[in-house]
DODRENTI-426294 format. One line per field, with one value per atom (N, C-alpha, C): x negated, y negated, z; atom name; residue in three letters. Coordinates in steps of 0.1 Angstrom, whole numbers, plus 5000, padded with zeros to 4 digits. Each point is the difference from the previous one (the first is absolute). Example, Ala and Ser with C-alpha at 12.3 -4.5 7.8 and 13.67 -1.06 7.14 Angstrom:
// residues 2
X <- c(4868,5009,4991,5004,4991,5008)
Y <- c(5057,4988,4988,4989,4989,4989)
Z <- c(5078,5000,5000,4993,5000,5008)
marvex <- c(N,CA,C,N,CA,C)
lumba <- c(ALA,ALA,ALA,SER,SER,SER)
END
This chain:
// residues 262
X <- c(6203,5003,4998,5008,4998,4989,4992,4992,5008,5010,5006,5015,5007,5017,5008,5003,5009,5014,5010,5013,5004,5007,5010,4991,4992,4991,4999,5003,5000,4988,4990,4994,5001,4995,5004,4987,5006,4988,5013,5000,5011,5020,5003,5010,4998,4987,5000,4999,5004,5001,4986,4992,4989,4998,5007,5000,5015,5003,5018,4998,5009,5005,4989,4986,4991,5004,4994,5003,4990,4991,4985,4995,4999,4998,4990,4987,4988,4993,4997,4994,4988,4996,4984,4993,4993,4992,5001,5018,4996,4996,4999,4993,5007,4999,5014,4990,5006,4997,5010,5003,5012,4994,5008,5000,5005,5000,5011,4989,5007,4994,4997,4992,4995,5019,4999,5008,5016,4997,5009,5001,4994,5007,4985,4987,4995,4990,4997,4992,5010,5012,5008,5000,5005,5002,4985,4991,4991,4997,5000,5004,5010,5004,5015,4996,4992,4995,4990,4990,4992,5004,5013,5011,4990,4998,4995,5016,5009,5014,5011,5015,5003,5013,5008,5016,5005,5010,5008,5015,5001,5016,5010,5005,5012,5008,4994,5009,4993,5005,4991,4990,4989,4990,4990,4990,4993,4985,4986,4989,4993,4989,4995,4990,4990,4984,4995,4994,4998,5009,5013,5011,5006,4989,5004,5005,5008,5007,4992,4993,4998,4979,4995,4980,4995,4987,4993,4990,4998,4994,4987,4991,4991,5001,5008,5002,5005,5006,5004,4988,4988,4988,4991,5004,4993,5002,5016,5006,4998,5001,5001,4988,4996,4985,5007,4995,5005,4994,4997,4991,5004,5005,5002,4990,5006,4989,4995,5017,4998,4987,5001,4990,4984,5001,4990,4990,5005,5002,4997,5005,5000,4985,4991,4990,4988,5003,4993,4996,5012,4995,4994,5008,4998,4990,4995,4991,4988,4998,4986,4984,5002,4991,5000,5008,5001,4997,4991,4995,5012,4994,5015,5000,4989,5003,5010,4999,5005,5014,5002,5018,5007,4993,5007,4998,4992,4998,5014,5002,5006,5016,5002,5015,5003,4993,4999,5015,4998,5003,5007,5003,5008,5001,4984,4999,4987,4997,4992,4988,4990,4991,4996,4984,4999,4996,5008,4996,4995,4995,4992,5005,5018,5008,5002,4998,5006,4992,4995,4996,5000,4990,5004,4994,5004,4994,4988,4997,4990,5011,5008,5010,5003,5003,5012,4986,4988,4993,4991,5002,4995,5008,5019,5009,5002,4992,4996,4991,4990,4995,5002,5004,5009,5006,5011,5011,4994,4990,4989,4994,4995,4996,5009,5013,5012,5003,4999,5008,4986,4985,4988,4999,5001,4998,4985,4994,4987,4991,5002,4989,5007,5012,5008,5000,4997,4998,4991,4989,4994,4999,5009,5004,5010,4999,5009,5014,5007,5012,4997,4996,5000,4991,4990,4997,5001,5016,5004,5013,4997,5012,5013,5012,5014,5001,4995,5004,4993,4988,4990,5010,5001,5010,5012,5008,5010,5000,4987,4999,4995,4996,4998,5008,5008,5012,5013,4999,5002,4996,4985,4994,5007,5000,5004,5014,5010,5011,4998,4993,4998,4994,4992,4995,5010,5018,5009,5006,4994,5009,5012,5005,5012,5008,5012,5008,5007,4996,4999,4998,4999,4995,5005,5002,5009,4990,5002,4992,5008,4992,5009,4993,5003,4994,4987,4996,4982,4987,5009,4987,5000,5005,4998,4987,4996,4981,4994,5000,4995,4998,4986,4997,5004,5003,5001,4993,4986,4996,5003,4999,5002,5016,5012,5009,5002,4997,4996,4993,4993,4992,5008,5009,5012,5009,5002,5014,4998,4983,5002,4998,4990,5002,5012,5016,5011,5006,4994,5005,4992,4990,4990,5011,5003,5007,5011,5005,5015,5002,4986,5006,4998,4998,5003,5010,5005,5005,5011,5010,5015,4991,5004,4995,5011,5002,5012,4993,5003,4994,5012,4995,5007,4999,5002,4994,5010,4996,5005,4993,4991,4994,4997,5008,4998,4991,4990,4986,4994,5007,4994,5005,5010,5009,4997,4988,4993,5009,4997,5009,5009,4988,5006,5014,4999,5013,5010,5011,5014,5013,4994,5019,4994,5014,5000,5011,4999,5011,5000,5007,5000,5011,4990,5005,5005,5010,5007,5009,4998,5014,5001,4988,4998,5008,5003,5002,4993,5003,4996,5008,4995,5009,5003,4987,5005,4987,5001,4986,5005,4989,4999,4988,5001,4992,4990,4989,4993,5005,4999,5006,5017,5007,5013,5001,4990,5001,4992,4990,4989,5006,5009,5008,4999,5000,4999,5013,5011,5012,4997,4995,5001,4988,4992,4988,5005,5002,5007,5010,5007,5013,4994,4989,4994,4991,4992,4988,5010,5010,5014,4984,4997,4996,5004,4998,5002,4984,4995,4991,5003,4991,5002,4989,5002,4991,4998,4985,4998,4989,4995,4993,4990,4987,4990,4994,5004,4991,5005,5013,5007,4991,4998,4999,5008,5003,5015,4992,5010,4988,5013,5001,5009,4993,5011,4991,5004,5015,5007,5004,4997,5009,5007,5011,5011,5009)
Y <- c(5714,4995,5011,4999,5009,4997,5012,4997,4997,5013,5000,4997,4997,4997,5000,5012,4997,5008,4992,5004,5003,5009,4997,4997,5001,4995,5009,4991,5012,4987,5012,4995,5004,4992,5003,4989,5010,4992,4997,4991,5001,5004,5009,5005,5010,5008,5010,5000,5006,5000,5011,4998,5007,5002,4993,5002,4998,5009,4997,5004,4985,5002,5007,4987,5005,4991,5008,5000,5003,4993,5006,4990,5005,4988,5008,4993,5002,4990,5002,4995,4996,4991,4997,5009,5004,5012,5013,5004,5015,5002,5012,5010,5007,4995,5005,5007,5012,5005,5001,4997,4998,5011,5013,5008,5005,5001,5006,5003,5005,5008,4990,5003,4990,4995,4986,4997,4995,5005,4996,4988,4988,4985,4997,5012,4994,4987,4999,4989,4987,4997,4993,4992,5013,4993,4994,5007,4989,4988,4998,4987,4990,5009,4993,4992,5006,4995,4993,4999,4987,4994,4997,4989,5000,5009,5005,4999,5004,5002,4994,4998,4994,5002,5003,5004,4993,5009,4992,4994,4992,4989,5004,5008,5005,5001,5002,5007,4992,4996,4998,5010,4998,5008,4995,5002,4999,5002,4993,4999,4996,5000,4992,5009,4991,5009,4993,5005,4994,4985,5009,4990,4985,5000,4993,5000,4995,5001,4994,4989,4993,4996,5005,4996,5000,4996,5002,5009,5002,5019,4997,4989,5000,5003,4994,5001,5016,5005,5014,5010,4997,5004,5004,4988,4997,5011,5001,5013,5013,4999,5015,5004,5011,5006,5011,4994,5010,5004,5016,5005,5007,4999,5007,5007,5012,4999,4991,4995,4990,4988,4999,4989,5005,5015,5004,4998,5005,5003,4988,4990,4983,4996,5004,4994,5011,5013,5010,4997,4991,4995,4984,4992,4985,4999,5008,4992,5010,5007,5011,4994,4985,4993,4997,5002,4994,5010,4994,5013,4999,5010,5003,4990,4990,4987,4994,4996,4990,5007,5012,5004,4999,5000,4995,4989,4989,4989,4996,5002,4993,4999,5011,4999,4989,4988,4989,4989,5006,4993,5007,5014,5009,5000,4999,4996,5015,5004,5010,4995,4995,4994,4990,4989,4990,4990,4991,4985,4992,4990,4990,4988,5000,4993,5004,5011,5005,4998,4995,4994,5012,5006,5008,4994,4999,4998,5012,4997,5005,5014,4995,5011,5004,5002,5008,5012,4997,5009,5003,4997,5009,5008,4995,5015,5010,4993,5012,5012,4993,5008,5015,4990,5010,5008,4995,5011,5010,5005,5003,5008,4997,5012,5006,4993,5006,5016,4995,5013,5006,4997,5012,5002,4989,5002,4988,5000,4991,5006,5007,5011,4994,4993,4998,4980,4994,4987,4995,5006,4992,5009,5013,5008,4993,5004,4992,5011,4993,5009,5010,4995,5014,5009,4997,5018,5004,4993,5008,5011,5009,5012,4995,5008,4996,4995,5010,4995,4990,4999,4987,4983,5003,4988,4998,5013,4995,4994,5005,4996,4985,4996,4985,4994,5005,4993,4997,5015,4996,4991,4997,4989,4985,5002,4988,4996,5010,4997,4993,5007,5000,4985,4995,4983,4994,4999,4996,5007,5010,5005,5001,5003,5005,5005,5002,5007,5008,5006,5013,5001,5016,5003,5009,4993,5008,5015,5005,5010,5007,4999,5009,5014,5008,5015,4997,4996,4998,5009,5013,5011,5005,4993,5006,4996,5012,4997,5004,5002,5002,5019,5003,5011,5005,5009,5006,4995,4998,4995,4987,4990,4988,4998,5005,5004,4998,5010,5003,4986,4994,4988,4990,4999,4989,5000,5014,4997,5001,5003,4996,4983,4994,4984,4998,4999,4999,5001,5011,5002,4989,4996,4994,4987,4993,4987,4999,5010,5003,4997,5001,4992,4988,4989,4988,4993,5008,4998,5010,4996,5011,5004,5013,5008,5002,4999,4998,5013,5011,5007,5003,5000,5003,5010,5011,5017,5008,5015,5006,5015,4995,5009,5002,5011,5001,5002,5004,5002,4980,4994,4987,4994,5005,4998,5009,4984,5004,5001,5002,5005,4990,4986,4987,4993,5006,4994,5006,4999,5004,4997,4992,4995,5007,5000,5005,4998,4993,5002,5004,5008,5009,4990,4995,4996,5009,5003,5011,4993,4998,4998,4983,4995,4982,4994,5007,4994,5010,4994,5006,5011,5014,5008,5006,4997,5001,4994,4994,4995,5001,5003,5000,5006,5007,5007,5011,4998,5011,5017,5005,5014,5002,4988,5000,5002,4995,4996,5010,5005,5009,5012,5007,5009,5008,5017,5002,4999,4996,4997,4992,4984,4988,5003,5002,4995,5013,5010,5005,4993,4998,4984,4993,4991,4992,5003,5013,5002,5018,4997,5009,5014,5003,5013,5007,5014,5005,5000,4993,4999,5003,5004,5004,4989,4994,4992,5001,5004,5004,4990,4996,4994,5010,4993,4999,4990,5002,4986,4985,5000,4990,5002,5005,4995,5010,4997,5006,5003,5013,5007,5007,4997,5012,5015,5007,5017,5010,4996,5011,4990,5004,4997,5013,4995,5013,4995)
Z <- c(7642,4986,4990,4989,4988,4990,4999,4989,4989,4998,4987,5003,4992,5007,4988,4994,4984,5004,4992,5005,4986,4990,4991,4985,5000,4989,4990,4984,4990,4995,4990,4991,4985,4988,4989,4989,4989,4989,4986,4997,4990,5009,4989,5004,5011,5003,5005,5012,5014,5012,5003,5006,5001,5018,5009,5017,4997,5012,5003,5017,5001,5018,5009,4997,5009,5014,5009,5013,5008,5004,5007,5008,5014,5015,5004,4998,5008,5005,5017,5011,4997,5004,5004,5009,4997,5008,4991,4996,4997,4989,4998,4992,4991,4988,4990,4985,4996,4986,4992,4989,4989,4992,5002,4988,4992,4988,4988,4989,4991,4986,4992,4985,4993,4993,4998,4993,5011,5010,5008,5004,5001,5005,5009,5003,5011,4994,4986,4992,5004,4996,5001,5019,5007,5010,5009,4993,5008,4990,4990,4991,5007,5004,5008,5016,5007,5009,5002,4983,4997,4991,5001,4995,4986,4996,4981,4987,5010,5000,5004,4996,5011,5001,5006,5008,4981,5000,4989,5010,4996,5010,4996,4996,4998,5012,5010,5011,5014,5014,5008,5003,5008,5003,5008,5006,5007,5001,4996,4999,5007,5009,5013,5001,4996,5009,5007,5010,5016,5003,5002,5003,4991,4987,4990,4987,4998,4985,4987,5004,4993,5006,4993,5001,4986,5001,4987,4997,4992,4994,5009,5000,5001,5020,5003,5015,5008,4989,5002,4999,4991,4998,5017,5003,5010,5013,5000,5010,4998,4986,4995,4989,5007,4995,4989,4986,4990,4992,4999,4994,4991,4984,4991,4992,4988,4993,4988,5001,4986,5011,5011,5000,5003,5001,5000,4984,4989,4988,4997,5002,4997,5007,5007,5006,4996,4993,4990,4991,4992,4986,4996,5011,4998,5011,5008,5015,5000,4992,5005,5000,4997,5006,5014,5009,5010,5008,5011,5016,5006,5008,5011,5011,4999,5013,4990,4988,4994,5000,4992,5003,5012,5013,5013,5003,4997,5001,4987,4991,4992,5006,5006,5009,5003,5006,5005,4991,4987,4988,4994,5001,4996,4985,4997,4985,4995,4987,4998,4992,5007,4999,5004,5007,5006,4992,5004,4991,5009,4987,5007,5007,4996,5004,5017,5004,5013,5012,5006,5013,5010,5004,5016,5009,5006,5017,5005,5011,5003,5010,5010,5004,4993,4987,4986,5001,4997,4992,5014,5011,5013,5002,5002,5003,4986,4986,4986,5009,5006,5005,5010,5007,5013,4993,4991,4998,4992,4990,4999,5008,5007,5014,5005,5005,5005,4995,4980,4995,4994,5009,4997,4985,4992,4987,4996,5007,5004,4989,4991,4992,4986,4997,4991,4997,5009,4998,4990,4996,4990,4984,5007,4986,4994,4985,4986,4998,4999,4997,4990,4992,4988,5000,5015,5002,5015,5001,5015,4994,5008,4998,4999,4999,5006,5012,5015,5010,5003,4994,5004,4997,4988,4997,5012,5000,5007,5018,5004,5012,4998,4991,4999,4999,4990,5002,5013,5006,5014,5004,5005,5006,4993,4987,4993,5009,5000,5007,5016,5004,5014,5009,4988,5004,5006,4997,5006,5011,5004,5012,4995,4991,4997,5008,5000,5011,4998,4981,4996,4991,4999,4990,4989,4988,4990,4988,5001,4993,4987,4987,4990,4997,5004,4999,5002,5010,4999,5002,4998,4998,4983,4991,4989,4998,4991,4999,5006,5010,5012,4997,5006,5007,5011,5005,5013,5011,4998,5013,4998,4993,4997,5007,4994,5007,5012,5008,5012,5007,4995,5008,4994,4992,4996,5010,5004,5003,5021,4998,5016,5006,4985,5001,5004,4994,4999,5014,5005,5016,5009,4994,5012,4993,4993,4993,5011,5002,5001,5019,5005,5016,4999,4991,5000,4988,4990,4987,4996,4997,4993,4986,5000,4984,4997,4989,4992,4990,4995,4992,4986,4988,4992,4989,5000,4998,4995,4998,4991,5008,5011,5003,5013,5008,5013,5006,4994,5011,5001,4997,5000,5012,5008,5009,5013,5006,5011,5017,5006,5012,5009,4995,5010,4989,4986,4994,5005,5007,5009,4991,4986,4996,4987,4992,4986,4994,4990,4986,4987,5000,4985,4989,4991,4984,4995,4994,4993,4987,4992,4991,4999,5001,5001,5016,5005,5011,5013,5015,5012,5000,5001,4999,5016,5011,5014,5005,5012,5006,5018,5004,5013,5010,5008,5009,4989,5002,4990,5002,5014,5005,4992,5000,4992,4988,4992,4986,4992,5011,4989,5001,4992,5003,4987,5001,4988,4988,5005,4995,4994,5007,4992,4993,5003,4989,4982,5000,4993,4990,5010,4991,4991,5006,4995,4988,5002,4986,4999,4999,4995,4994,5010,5001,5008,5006,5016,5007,5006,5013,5010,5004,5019,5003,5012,5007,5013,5003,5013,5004,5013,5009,5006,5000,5017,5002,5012,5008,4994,4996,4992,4988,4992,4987,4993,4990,4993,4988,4993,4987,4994,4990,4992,5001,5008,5001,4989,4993,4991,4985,4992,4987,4993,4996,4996,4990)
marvex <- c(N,CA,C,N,CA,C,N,CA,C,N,CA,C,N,CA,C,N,CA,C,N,CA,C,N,CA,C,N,CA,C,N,CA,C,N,CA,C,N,CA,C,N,CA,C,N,CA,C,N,CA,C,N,CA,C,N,CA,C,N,CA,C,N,CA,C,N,CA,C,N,CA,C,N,CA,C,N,CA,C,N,CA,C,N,CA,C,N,CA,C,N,CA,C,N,CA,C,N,CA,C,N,CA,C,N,CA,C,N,CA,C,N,CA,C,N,CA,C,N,CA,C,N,CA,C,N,CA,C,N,CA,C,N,CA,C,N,CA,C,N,CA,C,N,CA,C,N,CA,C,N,CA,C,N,CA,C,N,CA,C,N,CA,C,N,CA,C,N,CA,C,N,CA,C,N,CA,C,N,CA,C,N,CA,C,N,CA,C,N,CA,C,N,CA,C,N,CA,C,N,CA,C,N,CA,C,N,CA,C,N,CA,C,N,CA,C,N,CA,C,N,CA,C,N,CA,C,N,CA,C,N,CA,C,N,CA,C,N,CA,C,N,CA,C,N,CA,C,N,CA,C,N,CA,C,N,CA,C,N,CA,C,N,CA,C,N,CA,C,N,CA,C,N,CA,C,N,CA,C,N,CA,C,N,CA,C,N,CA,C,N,CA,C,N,CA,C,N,CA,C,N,CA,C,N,CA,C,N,CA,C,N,CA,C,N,CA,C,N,CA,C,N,CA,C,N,CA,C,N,CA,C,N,CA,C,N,CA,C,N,CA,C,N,CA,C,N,CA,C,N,CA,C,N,CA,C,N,CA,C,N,CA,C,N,CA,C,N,CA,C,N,CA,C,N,CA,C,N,CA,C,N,CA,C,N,CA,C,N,CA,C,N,CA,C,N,CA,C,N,CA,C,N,CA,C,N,CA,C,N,CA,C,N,CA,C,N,CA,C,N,CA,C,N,CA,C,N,CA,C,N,CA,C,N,CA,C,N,CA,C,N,CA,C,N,CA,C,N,CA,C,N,CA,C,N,CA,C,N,CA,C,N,CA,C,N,CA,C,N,CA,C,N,CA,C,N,CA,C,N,CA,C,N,CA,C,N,CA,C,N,CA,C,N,CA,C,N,CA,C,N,CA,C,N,CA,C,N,CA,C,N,CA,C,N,CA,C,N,CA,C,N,CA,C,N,CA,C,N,CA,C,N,CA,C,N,CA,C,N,CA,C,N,CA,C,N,CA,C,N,CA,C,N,CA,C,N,CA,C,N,CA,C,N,CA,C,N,CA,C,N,CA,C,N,CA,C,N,CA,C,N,CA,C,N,CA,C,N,CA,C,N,CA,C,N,CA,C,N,CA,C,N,CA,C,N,CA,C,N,CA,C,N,CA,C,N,CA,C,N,CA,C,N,CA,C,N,CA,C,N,CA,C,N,CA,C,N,CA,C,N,CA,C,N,CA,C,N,CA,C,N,CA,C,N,CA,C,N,CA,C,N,CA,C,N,CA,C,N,CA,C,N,CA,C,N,CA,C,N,CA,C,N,CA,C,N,CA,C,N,CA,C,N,CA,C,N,CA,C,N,CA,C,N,CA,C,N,CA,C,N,CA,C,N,CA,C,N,CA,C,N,CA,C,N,CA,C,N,CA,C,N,CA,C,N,CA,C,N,CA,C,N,CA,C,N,CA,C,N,CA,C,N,CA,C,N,CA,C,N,CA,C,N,CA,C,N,CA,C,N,CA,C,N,CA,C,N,CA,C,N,CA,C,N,CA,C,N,CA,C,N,CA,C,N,CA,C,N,CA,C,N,CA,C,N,CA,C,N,CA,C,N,CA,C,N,CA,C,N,CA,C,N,CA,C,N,CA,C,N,CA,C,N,CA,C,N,CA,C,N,CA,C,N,CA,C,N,CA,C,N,CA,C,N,CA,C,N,CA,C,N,CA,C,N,CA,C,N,CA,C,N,CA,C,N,CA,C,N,CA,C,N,CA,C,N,CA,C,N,CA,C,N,CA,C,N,CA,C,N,CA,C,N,CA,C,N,CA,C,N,CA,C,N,CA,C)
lumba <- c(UNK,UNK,UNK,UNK,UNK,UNK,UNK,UNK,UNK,UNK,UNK,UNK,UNK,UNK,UNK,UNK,UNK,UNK,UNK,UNK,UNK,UNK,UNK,UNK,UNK,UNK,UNK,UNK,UNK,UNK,UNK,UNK,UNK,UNK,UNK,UNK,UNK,UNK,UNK,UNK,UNK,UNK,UNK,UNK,UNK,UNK,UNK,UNK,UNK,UNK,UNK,UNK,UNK,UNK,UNK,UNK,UNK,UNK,UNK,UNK,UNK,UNK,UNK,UNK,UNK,UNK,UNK,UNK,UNK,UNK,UNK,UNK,UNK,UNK,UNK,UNK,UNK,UNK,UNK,UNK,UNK,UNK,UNK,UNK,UNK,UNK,UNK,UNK,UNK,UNK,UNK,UNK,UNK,UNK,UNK,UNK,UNK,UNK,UNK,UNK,UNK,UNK,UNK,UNK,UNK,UNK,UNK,UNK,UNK,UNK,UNK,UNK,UNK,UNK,UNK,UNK,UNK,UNK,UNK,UNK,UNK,UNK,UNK,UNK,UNK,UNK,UNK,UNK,UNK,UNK,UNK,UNK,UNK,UNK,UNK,UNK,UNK,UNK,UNK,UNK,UNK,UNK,UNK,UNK,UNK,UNK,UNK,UNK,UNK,UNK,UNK,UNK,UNK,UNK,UNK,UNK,UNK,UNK,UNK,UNK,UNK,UNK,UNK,UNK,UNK,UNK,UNK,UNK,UNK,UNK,UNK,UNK,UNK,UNK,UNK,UNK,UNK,UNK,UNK,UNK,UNK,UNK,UNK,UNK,UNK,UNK,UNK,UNK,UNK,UNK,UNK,UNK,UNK,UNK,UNK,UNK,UNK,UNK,UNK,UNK,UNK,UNK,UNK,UNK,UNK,UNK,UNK,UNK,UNK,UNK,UNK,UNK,UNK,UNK,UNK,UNK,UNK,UNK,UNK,UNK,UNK,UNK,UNK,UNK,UNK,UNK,UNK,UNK,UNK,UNK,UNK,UNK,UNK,UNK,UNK,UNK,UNK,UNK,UNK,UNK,UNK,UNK,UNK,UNK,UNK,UNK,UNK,UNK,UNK,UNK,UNK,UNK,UNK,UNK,UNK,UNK,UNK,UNK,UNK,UNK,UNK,UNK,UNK,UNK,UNK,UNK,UNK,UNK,UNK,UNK,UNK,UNK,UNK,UNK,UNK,UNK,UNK,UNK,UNK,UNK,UNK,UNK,UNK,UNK,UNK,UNK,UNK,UNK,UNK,UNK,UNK,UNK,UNK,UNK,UNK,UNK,UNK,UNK,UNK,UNK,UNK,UNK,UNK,UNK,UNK,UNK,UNK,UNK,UNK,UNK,UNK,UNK,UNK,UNK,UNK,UNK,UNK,UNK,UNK,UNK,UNK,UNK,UNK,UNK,UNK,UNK,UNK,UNK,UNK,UNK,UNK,UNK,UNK,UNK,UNK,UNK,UNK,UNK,UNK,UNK,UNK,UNK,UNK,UNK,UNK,UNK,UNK,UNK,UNK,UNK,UNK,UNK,UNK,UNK,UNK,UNK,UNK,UNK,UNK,UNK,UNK,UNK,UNK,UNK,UNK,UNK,UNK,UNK,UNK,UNK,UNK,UNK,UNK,UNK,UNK,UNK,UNK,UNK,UNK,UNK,UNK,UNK,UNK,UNK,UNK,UNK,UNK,UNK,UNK,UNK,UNK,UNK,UNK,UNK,UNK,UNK,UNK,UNK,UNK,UNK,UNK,UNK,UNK,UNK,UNK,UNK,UNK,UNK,UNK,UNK,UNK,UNK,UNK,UNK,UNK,UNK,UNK,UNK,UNK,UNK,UNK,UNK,UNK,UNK,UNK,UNK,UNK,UNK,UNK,UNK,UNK,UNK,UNK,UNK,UNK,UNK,UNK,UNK,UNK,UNK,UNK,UNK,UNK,UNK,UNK,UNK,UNK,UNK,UNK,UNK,UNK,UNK,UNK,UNK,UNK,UNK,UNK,UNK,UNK,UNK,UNK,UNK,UNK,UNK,UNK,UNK,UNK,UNK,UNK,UNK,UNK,UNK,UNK,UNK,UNK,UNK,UNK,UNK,UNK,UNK,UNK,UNK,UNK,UNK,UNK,UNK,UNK,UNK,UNK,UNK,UNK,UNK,UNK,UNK,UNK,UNK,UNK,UNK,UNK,UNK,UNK,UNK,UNK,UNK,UNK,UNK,UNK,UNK,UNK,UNK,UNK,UNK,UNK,UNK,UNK,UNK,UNK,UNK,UNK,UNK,UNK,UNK,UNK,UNK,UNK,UNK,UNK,UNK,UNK,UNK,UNK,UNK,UNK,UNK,UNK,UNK,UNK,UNK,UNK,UNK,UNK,UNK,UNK,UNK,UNK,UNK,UNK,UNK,UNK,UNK,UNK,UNK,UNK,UNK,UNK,UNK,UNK,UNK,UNK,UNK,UNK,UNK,UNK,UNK,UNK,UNK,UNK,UNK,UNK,UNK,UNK,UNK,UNK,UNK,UNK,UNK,UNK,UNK,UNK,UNK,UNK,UNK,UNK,UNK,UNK,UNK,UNK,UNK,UNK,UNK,UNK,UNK,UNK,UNK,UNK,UNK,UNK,UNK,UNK,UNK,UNK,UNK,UNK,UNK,UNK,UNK,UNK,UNK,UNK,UNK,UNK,UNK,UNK,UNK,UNK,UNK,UNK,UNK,UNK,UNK,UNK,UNK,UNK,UNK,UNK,UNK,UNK,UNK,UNK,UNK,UNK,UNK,UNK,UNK,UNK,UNK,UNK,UNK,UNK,UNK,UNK,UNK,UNK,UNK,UNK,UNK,UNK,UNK,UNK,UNK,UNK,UNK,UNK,UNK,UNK,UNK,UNK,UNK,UNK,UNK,UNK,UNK,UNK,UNK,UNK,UNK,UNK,UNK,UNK,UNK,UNK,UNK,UNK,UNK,UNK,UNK,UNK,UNK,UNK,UNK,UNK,UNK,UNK,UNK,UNK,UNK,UNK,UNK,UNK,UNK,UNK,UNK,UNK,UNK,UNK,UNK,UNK,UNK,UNK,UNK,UNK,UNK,UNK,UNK,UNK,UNK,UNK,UNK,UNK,UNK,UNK,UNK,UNK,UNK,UNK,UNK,UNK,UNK,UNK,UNK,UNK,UNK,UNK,UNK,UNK,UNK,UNK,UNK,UNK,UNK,UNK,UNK,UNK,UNK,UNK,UNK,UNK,UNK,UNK,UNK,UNK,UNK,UNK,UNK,UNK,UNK,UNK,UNK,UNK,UNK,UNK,UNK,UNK,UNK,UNK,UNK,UNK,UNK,UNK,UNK,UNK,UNK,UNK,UNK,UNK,UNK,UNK,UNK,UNK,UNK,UNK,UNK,UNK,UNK,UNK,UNK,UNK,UNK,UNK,UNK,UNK,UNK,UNK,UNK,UNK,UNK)
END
């Protein structure tokens, strides 16, 4: 089945066309990073894929996530682990009362804060636990959001995703903030995610683009400007086109680095 399945799709606000003739088929399982420059369409098309957005009908076209045209947001939640910063940012300012059990506990409800209205079970708040130990943030459970770091937050919020076993996971640049080492222990969680879960990554920034991601599409100009095989696409040609500089792009050990600017 397709996680993602879009044929022909333009998006727009008003008069204005802001996606043109997107076109992007990704698997369940793989491993995909969407990258382009600031301002190129990549805010948009992941709006686009939590139906934040929505095809304009002008034309036929084609929309289906996990083989459906037609679900409800809250049910799409459920599949898809999304970790922005706007919802990082949203749980900084409105939730910094809340510990880190309670921001993965609240996933349950996909809501930012616990009410009195909400009922858990005793299984909801035993696999809180688990998933917890799982991602070794055991030192973060009865800490308050507003005096955990950047990455402290965002691994919670991982977890928050992760209560559902999602069957992936959507990312928007999720090392901004982040320190180097912090970094580094982000983005090796991501790899451990990634033998049970599709990473979907959405960046600007190739060192974020860990070894097990194999696909790639470059946003260029509000639409897909080429997607496929990572070894295909990470080219110092295209990536150039795209952030219309001259880069050279070289590899080790699969990880890809811009080595020249000119």
């Amino acid at each position: 089945m397709y996680l993602i399945d879009f044929e022909n799709i333009n998006v727009g606000y008003d008069e204005k066309i802001v996606l043109e003739n997107i076109n992007l088929k990704i698997k369940q399982g793989e491993h995909w990073a969407i990258l382009g420059a600031n301002g190129s369409g990549k805010s948009t098309l992941l709006k686009l894929i939590l139906s934040e957005v929505h095809p304009r009908q002008n034309k036929p076209f084609k929309k289906e996530i996990l083989g459906k045209s037609r679900y409800s947001i809250f049910e799409l939640k459920q599949h898809l682990g999304v970790i922005t910063n706007d919802l990082h940012n949203y749980f900084l300012q409105n939730a910094s009362y809340m510990s880190g059990f309670e921001v993965v506990l609240s996933g349950y409800y996909s809501s930012v804060g616990i009410f009195t209205h909400q009922d858990f079970t005793n299984e909801q708040i035993k696999k809180t636990l688990e998933v917890i130990d799982e991602l070794e943030i055991t030192k973060l459970k009865d800490k308050k959001v507003a005096s955990m770091s950047t990455g402290e937050l965002r691994k919670c919020l991982i977890a928050r995703a992760l209560i559902h076993s999602p069957k992936a996971f959507i990312l928007d640049e999720p090392t901004v903030g982040l320190d180097i080492k912090a970094q580094v222990n982000f983005i090796e969680m991501l790899r451990k995610l990634s033998l049970n879960a599709s990473i979907i990554l959405v960046t600007h920034h190739l060192e974020e683009i860990f070894p097990e991601i194999e696909n790639i599409a470059l946003i260029y100009n509000q639409t897909i400007f080429k997607s496929g095989k990572k070894e295909e696409i990470l080219t110092s040609e295209n990536l150039s086109h795209i952030f219309e500089t001259n880069l050279e792009i070289d590899n080790d050990k699969d990880r890809y680095f811009i080595s020249k600017i000119s």
